[in-house]
Backbone as JSON, one array per atom type, in Angstrom:
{
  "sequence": "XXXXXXXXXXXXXXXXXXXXXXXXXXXXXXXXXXXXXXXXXXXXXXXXXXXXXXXXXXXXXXXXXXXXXXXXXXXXXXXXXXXXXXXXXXXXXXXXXXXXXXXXXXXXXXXXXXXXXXXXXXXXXXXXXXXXXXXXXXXXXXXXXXXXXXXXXXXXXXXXXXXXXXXXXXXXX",
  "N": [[0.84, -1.18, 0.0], [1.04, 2.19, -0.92], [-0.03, 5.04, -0.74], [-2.67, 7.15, 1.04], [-4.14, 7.69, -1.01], [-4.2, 5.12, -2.89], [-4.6, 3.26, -0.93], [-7.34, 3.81, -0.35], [-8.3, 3.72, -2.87], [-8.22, 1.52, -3.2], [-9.67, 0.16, -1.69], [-12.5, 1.09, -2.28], [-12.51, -0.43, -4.64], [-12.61, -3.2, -3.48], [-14.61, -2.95, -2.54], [-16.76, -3.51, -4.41], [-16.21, -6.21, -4.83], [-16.46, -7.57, -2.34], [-18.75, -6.63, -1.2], [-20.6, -4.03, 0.92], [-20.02, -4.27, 3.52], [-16.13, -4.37, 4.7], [-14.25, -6.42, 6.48], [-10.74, -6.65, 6.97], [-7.9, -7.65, 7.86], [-4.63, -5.9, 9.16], [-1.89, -7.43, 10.37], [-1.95, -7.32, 13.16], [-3.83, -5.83, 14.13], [-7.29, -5.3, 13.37], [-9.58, -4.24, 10.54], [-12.56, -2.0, 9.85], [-14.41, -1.63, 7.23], [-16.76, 0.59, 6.2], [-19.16, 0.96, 3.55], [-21.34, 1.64, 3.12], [-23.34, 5.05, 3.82], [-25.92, 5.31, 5.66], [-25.68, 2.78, 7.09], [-22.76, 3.49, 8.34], [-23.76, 6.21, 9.95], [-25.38, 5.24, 11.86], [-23.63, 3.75, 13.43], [-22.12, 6.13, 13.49], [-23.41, 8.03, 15.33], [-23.82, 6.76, 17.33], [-24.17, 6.83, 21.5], [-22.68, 4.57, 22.41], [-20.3, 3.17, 21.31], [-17.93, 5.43, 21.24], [-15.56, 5.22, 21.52], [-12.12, 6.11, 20.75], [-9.68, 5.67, 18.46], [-6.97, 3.87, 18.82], [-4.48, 4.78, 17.84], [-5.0, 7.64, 17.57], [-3.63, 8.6, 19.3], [-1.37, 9.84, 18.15], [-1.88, 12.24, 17.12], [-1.63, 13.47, 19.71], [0.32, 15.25, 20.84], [0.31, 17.04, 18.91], [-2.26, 18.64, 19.04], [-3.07, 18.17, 21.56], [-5.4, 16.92, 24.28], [-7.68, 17.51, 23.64], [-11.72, 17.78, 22.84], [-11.45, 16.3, 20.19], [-9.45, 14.31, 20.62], [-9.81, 13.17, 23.32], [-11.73, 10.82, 24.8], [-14.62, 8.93, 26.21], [-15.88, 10.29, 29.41], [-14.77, 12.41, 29.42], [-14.62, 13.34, 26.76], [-17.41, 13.65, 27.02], [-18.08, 15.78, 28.42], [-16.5, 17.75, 27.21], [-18.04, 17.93, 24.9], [-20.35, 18.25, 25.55], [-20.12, 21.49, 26.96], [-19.27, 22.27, 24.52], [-21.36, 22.19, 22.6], [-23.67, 23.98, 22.54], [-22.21, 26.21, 20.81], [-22.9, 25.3, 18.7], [-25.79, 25.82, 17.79], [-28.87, 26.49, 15.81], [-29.25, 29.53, 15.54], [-26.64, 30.35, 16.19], [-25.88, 29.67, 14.5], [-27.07, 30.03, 11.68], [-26.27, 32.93, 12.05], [-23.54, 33.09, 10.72], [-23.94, 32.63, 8.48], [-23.59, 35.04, 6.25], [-20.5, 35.38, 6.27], [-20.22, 32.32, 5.54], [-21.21, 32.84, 2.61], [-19.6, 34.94, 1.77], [-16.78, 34.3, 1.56], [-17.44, 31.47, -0.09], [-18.18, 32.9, -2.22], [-15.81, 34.18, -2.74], [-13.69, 32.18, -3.14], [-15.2, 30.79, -5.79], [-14.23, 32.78, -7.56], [-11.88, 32.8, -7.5], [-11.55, 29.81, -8.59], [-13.03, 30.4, -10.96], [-11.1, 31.45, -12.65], [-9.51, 29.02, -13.14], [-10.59, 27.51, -15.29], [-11.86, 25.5, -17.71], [-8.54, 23.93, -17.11], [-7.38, 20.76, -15.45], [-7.35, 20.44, -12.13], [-6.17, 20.27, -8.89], [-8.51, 20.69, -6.16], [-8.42, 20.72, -3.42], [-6.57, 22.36, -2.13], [-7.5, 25.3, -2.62], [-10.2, 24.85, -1.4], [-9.43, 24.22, 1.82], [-8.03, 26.41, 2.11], [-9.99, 27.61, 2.0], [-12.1, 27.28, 3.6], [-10.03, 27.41, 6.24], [-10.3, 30.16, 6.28], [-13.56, 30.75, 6.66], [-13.02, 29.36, 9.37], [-11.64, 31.28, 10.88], [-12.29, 33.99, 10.49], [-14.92, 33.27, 12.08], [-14.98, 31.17, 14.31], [-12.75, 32.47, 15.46], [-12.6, 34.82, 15.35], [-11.04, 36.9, 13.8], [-11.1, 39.42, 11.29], [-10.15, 40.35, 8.73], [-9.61, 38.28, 5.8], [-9.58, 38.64, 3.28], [-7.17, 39.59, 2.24], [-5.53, 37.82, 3.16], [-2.81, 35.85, 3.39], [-1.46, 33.78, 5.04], [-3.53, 31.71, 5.91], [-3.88, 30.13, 3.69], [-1.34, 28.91, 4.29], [-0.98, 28.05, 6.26], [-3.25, 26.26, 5.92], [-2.15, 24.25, 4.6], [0.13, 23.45, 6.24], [-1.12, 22.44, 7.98], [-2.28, 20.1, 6.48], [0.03, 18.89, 5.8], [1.24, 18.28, 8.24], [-1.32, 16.18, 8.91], [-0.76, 14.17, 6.67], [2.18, 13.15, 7.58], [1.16, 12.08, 10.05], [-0.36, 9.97, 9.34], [1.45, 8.31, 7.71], [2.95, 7.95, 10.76], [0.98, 5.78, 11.32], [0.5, 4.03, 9.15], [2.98, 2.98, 8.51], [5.21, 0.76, 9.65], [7.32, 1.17, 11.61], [7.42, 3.92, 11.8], [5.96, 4.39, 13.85], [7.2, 4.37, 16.66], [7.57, 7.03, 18.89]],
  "CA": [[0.0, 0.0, 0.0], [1.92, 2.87, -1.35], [-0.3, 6.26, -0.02], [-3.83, 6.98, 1.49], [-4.83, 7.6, -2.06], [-4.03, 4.15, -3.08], [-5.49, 2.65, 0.07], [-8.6, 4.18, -0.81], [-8.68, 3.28, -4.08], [-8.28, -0.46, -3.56], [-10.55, -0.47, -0.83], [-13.1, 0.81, -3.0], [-12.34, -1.66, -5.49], [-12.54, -4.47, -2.89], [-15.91, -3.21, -1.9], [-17.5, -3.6, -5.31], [-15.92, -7.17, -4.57], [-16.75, -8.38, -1.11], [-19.83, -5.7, -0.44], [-20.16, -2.85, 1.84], [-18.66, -3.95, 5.23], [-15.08, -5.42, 4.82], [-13.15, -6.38, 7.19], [-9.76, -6.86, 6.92], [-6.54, -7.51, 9.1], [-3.33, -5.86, 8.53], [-0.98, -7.58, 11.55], [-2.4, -7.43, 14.28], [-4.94, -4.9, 14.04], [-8.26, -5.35, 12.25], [-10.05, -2.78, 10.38], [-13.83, -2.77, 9.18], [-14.47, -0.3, 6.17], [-18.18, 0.69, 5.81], [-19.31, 2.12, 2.66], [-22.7, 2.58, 3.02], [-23.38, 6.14, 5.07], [-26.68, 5.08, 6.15], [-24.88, 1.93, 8.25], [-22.15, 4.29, 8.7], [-24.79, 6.88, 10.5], [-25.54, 4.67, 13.07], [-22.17, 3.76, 14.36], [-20.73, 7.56, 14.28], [-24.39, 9.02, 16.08], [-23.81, 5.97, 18.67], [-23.61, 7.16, 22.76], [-22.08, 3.96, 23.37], [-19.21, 3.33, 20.98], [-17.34, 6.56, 20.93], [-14.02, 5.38, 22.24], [-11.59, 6.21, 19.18], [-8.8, 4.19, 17.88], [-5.34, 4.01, 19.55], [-3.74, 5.87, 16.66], [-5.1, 9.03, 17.85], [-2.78, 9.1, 20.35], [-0.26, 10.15, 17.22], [-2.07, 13.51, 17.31], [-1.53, 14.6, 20.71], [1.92, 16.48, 20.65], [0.3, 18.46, 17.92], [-3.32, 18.68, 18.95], [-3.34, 18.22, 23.12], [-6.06, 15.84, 24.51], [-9.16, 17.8, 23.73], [-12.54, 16.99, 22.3], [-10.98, 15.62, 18.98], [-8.59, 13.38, 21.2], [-10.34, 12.36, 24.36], [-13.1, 9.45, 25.04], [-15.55, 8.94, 27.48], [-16.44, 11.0, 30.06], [-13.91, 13.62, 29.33], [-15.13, 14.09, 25.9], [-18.6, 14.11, 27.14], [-17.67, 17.18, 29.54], [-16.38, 19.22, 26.51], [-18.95, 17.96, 23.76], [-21.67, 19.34, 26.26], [-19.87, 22.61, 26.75], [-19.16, 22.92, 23.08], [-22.63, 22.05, 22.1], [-24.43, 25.42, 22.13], [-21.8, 27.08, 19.92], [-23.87, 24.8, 17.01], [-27.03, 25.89, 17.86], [-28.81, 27.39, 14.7], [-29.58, 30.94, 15.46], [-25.8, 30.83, 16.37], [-24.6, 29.12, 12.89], [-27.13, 31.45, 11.0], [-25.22, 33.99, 11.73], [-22.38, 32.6, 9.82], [-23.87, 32.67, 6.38], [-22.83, 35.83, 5.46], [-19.1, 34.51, 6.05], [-20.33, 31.51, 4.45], [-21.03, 33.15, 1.69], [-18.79, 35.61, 1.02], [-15.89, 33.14, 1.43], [-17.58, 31.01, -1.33], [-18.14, 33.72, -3.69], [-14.32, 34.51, -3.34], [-13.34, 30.77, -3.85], [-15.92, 30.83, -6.62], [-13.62, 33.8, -8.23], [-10.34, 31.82, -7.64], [-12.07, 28.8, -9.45], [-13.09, 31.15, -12.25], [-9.27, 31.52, -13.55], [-9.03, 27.7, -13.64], [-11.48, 26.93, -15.99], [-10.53, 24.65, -18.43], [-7.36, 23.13, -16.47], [-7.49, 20.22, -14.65], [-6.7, 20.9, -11.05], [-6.74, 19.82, -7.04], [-9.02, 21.8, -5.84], [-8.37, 20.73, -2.26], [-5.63, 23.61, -1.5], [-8.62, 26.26, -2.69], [-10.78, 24.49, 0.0], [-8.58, 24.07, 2.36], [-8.08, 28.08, 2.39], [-11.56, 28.68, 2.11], [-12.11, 26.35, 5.48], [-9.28, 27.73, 7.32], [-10.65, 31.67, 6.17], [-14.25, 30.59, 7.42], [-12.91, 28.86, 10.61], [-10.91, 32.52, 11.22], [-13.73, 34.73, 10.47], [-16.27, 32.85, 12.87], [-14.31, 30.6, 15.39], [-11.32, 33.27, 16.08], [-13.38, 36.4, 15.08], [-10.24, 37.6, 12.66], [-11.94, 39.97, 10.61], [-9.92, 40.49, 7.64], [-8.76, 37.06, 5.36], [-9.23, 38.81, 2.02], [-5.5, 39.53, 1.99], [-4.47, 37.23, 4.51], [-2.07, 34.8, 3.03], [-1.07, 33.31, 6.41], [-4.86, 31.12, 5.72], [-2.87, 28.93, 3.22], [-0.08, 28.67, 4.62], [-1.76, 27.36, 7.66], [-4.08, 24.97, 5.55], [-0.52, 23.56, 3.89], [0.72, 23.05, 7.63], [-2.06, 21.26, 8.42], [-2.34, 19.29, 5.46], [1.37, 17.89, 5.9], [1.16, 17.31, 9.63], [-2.03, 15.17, 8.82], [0.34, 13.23, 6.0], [2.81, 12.5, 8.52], [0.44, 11.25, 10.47], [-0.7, 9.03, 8.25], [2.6, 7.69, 8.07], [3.07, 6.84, 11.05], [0.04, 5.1, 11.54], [0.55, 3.46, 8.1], [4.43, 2.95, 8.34], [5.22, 0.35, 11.54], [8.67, 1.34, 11.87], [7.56, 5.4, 12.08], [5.14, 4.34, 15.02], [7.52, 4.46, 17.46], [7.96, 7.66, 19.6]],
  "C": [[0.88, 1.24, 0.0], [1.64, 4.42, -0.53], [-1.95, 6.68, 0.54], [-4.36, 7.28, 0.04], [-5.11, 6.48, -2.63], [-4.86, 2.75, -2.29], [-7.08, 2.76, 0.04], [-9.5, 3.73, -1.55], [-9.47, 1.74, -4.12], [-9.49, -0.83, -2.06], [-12.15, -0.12, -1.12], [-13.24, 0.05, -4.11], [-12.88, -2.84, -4.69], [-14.18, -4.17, -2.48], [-17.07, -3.56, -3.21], [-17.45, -5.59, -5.05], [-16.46, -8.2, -3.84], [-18.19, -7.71, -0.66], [-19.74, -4.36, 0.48], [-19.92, -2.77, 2.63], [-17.93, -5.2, 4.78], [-15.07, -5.38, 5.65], [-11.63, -7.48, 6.78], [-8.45, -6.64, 7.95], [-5.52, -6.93, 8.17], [-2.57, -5.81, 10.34], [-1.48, -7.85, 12.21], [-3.71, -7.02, 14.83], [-6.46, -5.06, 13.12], [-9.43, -4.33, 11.5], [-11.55, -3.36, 9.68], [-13.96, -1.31, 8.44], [-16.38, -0.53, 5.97], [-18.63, 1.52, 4.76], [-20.72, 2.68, 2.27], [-22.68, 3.83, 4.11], [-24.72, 5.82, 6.02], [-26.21, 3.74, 7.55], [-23.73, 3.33, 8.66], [-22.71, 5.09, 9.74], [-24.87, 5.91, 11.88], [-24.43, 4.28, 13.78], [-21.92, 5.3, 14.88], [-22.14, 8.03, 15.36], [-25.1, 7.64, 17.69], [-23.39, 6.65, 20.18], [-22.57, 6.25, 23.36], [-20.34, 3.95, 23.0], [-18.54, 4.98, 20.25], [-16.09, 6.39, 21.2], [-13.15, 5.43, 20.67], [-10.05, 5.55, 19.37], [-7.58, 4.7, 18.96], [-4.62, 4.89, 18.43], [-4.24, 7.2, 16.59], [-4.15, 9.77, 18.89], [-1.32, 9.87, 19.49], [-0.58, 11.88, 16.87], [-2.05, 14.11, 18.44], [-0.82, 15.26, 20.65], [1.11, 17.72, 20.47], [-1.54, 19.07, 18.97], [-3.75, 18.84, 21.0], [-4.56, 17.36, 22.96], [-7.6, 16.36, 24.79], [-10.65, 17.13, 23.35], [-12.11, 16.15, 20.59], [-10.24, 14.39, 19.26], [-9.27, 12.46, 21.99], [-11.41, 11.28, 23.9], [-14.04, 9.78, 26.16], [-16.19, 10.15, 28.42], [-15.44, 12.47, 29.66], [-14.36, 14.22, 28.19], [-16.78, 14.24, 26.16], [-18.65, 15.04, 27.26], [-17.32, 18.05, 27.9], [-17.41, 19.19, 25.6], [-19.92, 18.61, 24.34], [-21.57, 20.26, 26.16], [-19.69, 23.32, 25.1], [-20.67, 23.06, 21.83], [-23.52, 23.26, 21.46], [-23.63, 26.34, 21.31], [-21.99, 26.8, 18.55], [-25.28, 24.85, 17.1], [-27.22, 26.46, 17.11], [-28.79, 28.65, 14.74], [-27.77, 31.26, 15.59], [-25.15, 30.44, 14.7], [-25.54, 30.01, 11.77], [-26.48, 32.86, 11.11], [-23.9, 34.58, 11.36], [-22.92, 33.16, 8.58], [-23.66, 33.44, 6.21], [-21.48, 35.55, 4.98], [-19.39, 33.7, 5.16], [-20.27, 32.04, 3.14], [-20.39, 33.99, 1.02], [-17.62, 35.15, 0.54], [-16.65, 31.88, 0.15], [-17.63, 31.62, -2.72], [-16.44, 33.99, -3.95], [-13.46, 33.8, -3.64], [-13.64, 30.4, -5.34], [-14.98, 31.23, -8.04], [-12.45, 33.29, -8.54], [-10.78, 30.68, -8.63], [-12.3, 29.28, -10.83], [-11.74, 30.75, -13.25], [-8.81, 30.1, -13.64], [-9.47, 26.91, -14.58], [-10.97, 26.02, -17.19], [-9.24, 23.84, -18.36], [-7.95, 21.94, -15.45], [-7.03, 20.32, -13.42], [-6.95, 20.13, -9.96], [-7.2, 20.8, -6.48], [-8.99, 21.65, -3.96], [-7.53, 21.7, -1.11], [-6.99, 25.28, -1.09], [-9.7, 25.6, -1.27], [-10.39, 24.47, 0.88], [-8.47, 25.59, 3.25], [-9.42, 28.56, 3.0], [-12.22, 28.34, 3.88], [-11.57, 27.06, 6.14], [-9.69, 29.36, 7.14], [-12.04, 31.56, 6.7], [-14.16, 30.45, 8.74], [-12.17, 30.28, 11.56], [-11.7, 33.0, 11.81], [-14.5, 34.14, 12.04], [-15.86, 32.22, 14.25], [-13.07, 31.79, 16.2], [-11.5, 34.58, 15.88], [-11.58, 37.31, 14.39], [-11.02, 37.72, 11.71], [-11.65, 39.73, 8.87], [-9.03, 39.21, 6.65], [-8.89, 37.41, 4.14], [-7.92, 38.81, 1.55], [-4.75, 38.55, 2.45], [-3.75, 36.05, 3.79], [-1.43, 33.24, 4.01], [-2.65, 31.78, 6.17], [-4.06, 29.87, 5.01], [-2.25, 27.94, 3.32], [-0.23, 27.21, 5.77], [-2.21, 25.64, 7.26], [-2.94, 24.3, 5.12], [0.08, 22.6, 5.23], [-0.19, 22.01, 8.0], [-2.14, 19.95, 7.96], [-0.78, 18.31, 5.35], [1.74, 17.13, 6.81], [0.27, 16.02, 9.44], [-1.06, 13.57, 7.8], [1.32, 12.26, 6.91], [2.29, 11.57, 9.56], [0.07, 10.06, 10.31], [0.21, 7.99, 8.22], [2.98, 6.96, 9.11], [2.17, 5.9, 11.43], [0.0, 4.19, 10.32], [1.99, 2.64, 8.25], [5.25, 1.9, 9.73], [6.76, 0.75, 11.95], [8.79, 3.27, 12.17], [6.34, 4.91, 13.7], [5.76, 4.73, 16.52], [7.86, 6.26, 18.27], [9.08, 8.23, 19.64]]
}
């Protein structure tokens, strides 16, 4: 298995194959791939199984042991507290952001027309210039180049990641 693109690939391949829940071992570990979302749905909007994999522990350094990290009762405690900052009257008052940040993605997309491209850098931006705006109340990301830069950083740490959770010889510490 060469890169999570690859892994992907062949594990949609294998599901046209075997159906929509594999499972498969690699070592020691066994993994179950679900490709329907409707099964899917019911696992992730489960109270009981929420405990998340051991290979999250490869994001603490970067990330600390918040609600993205923790389990159990600990992530209960922040998912509660974080709860009401997705209540609608509070996420309607996003869409303007929302939308101005799409119209100016929109504009960037314009000038590619015709080229084949990855449009995941342009998203990427547009995410991390929403998540500014609204989560960190930074006003101005029309200019802000730093947005990018950021999403780039992110986007490589996650790679590495990947790695070593893919890689058994980067696992180690």
């Amino acid at each position: 298995l060469k890169s999570p693109h690859h892994i992907f690939k062949r594990t949609i391949k294998l599901s046209f194959k075997f159906g929509r829940v594999i499972r498969a071992w690699a070592g020691w570990r066994l993994f179950v791939f679900i490709m329907d979302p409707t099964e899917a749905e019911v696992i992730l909007n489960s109270h009981v199984h929420i405990e998340k994999s051991d290979d999250y522990h490869f994001f603490r350094p970067w990330l600390g042991n918040g609600i993205l990290i923790s389990s159990g009762d600990k992530w209960r405690t922040h998912r509660k507290l974080i709860a009401p900052t997705f209540h609608m009257n509070i996420l309607k008052s996003f869409v303007p952001t929302f939308s101005e940040n799409s119209k100016r993605v929109v504009e960037k997309l314009k000038l590619e027309v015709g080229k084949e491209i990855d449009c995941h850098g342009y998203m990427s931006e547009t995410t991390v210039n929403i998540l500014l705006e609204t989560a960190m109340g930074y006003g101005d990301t029309k200019n802000n180049k730093n947005g990018i830069k950021y999403a780039m950083a992110v986007m490589r740490m996650c790679d590495i990641i990947h790695q070593r959770q893919v890689l058994l010889w980067y696992r180690i510490n």
